[in-house]
C-alpha positions in Angstrom: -47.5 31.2 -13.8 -44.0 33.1 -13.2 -42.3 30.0 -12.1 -43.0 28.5 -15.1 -41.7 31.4 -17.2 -39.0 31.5 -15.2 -38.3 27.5 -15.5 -38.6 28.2 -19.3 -36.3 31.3 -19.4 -33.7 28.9 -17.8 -34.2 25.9 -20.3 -34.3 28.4 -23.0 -30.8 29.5 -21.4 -29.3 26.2 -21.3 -30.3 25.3 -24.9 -28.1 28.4 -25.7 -25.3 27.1 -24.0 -25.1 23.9 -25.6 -25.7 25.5 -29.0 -22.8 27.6 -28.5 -20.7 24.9 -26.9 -21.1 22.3 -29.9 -20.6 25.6 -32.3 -16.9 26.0 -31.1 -16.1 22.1 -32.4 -16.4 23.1 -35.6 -14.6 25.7 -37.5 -16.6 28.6 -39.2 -16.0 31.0 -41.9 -15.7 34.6 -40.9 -18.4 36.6 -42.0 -20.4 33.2 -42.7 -23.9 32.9 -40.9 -22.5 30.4 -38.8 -20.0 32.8 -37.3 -22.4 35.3 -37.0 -24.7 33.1 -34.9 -21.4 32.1 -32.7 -20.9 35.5 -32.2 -24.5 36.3 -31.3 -24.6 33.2 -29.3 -21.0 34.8 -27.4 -22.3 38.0 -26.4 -25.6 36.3 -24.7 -23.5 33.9 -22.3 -20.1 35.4 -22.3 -21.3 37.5 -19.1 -22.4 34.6 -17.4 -19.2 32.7 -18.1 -16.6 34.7 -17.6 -16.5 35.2 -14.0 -16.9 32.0 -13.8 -14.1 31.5 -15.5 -11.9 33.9 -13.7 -12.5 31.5 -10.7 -11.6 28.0 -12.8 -9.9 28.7 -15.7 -9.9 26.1 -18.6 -7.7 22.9 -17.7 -4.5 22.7 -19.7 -4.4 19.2 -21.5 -1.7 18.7 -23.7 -1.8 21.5 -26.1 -5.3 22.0 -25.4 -7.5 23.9 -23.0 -10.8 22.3 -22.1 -13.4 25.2 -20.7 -15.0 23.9 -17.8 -17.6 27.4 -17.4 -20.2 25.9 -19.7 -20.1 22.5 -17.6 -20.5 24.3 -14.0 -22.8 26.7 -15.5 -25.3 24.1 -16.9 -25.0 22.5 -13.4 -26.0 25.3 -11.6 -29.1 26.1 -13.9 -30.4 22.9 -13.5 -29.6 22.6 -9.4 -32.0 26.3 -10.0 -34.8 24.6 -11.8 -34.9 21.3 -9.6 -36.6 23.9 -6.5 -39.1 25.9 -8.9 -40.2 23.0 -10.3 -41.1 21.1 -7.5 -43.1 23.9 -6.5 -44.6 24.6 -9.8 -46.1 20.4 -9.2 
């Protein structure tokens, strides 16, 4: 019963993440309910990202930064699921 609210916790996490990944492709109007999800969306994962990102900060790629935090994030949830899963079968 717990490890399953705990694997659906950690899904529900990761669905966050990607929704506020794809979010910062596309440019929002300030004020606009889009922005205001965004923002929303920020202060839910920005704790869990930035120390990550203190420790690898986004790659420089021309006159672009690519932030690798979401990516190793995502990995790590999943490599936490993979163990209470296996118990929860």
């Amino acid at each position: 019963m717990i490890a399953r609210v705990v694997i659906d916790l950690i899904q529900l996490y990761i669905v966050i993440l990607i929704v506020r990944a794809v979010l910062t492709w596309f440019p929002t109007e300030p004020g606009s309910g889009v922005d205001r999800l965004g923002r929303s969306l920020d202060k839910v994962t920005e704790p869990v990202l930035a120390p990550v990102r203190r420790i690898l900060p986004p790659m420089r790629m021309g006159g672009m930064g690519i932030d690798l935090s979401i990516i190793v994030v995502l990995l790590v949830l999943e490599l936490l699921v993979i163990p209470v899963v296996a118990r929860v079968l």
